[in-house]
C-alpha positions in Angstrom: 4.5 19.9 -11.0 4.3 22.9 -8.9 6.3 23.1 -6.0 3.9 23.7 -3.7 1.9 21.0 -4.6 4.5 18.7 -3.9 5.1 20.4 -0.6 1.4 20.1 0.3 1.5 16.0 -0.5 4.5 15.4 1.4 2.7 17.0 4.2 -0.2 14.7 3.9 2.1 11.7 3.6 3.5 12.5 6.9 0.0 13.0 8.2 -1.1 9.6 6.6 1.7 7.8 8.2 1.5 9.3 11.6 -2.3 8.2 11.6 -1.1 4.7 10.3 1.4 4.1 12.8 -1.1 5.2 15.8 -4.0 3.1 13.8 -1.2 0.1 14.5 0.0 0.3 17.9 -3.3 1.8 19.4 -6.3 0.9 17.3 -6.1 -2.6 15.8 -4.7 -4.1 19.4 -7.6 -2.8 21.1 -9.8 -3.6 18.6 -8.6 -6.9 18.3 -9.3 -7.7 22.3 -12.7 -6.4 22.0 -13.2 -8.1 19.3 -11.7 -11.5 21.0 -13.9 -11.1 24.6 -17.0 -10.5 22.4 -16.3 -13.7 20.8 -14.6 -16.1 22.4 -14.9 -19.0 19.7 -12.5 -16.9 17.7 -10.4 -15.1 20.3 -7.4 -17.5 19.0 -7.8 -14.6 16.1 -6.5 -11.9 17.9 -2.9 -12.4 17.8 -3.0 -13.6 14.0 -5.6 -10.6 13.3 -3.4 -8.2 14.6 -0.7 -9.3 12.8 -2.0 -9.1 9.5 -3.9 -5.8 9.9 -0.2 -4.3 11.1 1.3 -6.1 7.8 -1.2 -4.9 5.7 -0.9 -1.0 7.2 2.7 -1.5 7.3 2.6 -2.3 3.2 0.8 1.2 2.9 2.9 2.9 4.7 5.7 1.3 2.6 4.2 2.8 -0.6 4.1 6.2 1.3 7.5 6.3 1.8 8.1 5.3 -2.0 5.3 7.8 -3.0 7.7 10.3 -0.8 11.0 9.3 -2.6 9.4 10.1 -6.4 7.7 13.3 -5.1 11.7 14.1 -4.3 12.7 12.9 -7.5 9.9 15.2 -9.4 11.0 18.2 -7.5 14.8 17.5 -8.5 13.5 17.0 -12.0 14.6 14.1 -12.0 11.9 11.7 -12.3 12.8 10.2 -16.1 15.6 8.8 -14.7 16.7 5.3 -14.1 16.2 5.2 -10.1 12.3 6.0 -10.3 12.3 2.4 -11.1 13.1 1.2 -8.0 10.4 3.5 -6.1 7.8 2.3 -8.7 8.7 -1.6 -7.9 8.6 -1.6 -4.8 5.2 0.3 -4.7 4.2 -2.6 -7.0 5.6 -5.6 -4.8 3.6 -3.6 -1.5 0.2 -3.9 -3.7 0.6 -7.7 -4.5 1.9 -8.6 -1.2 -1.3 -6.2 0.1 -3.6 -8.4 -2.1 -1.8 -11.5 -0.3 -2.3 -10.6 2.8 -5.9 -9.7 2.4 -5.7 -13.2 1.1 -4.4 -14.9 3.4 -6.2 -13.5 5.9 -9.7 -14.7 4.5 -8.5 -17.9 4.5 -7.8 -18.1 8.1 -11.2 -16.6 8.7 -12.3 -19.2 6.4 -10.7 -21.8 7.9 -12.5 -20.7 11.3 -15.5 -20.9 10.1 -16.5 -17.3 10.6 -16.8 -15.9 7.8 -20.0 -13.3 7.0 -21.1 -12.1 3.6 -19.9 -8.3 4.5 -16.6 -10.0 5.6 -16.8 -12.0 1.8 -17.3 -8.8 -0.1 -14.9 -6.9 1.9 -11.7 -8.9 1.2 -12.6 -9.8 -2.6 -13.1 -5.8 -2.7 -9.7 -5.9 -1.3 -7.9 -8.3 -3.4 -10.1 -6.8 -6.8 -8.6 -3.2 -5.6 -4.7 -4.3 -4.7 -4.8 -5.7 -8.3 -6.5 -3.2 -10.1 -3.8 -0.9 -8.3 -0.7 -3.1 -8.9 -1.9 -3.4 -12.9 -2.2 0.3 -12.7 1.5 0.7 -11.5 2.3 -1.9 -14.2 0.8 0.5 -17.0 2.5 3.7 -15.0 5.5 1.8 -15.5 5.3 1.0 -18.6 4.8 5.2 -19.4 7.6 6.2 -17.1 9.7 3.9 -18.9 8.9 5.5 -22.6 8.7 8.9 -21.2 13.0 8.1 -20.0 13.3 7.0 -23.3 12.2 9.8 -25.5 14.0 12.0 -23.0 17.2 10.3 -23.6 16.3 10.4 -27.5 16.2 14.0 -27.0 19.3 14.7 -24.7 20.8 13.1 -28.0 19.3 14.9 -30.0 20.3 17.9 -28.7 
């Protein structure tokens, strides 16, 4: 991968996770009060809401930071090694726990009582995508884990 390219992501990582960290400690509080005076039945939401959405960004910016670590590792060349492992599981664990925590989340609203069809869609969108994701990783895995392989066959090799 070029170096520049890598330069440019890492960039936009730190961008990304700026705009996360603002989106929790700005956004989703203030969004969560306006949400809880405009509907006072569920204003026992805005504490648990909050919570959730900041777990949920916080899971993101967790895979950021592991996105961050393998960029490294690429531009070291050394990405077939051992260590990307540990990157790529933790990416994998934030995705399921991501899925969970959408989850979870719909079942509180559930429990509530609620619950719209937008709101419906939206969190099996969220659990279809945080699996689709996390059996993507799985297959990524699976690659990076031949790809060390054959590059140990061929350190032997040669």
């Amino acid at each position: 991968m070029h170096p520049r390219v890598t330069r440019v992501l890492k960039a936009l990582i730190i961008v990304l996770l700026a705009l996360l960290l603002a989106s929790q400690t700005l956004v989703i509080p203030e969004v969560a009060r306006i949400t809880a005076v405009r509907n006072p039945d569920v204003a026992w939401l805005e504490v648990p809401g909050i919570i959730g959405a900041v777990l949920f960004l916080a899971l993101i910016q967790v895979t950021l930071v592991c996105i961050w670590f393998l960029l490294s590792l690429v531009q070291d060349d050394r990405i077939f090694r051992v260590e990307a492992f540990r990157y790529v599981d933790i990416i994998l664990g934030a995705l399921i726990a991501a899925g969970l925590v959408i989850l979870a989340s719909y079942l509180v609203i559930v429990a509530s009582r609620s619950v719209s069809l937008s709101l419906s869609l939206l969190a099996v969108l969220g659990i279809v995508v945080s699996a689709a994701l996390a059996l993507l990783v799985v297959v990524l895995r699976g690659l990076l884990r031949k790809a060390l392989e054959l590059e140990q066959d061929m350190s032997e090799v040669v």
